[in-house]
C-alpha positions as CSV (number, residue, x, y, z in Angstrom):
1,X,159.2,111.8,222.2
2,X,159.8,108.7,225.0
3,X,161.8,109.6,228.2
4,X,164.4,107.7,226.8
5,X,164.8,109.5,223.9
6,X,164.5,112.8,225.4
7,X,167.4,111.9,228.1
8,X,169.9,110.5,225.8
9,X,169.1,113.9,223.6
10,X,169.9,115.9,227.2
11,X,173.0,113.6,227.6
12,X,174.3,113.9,224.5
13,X,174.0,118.1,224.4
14,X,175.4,118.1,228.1
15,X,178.7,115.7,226.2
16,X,179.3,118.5,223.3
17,X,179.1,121.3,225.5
18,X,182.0,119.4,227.9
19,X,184.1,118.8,224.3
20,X,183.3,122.0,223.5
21,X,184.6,123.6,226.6
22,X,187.8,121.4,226.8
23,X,188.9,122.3,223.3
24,X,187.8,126.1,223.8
25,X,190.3,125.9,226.9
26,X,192.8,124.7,225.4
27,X,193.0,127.0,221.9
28,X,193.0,130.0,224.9
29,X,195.3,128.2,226.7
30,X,197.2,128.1,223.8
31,X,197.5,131.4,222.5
32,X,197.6,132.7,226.1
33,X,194.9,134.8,226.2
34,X,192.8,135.8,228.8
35,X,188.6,135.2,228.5
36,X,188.1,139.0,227.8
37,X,191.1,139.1,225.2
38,X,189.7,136.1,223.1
39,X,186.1,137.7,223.8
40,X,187.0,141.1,222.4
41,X,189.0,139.7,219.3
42,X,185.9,137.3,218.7
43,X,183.8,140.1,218.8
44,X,181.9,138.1,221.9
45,X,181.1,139.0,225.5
46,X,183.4,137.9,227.9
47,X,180.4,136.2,229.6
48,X,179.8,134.1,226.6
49,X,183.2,132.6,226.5
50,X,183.1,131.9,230.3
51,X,179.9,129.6,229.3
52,X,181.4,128.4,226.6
53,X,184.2,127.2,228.5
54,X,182.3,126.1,231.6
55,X,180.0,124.1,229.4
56,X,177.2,125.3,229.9
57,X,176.4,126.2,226.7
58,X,176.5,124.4,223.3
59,X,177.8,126.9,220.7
60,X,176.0,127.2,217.0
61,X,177.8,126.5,214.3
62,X,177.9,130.2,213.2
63,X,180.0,130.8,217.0
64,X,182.1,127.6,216.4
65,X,182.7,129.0,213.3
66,X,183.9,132.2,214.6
67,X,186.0,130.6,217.2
């Protein structure tokens, strides 16, 4: 793959993680939970929301699906 390529695929993941964690905030937000209530009735680790919501992760479809 060109170096192009391969940073518009980085820059695009880095984008959907940021969406990601936006909306993720704001469902919490919305429901007024705190990370490790939303964790516990997602059946996640509080750890893995915090990524989530920091964007440093981009969730699988299985996790969005969950959320």
């Amino acid at each position: 793959m060109r170096l192009a390529a391969l940073l518009k695929r980085k820059n695009d993941s880095a984008a959907l993680a940021a969406d990601c964690a936006r909306k993720l905030l704001a469902l919490r937000n919305g429901t007024g939970e705190t990370q490790k209530q939303l964790a516990r009735r997602l059946k996640m680790t509080e750890s893995m929301i915090s990524r989530l919501e920091g964007g440093e992760h981009v969730p699988s479809l299985k996790t969005v699906c969950r959320i």
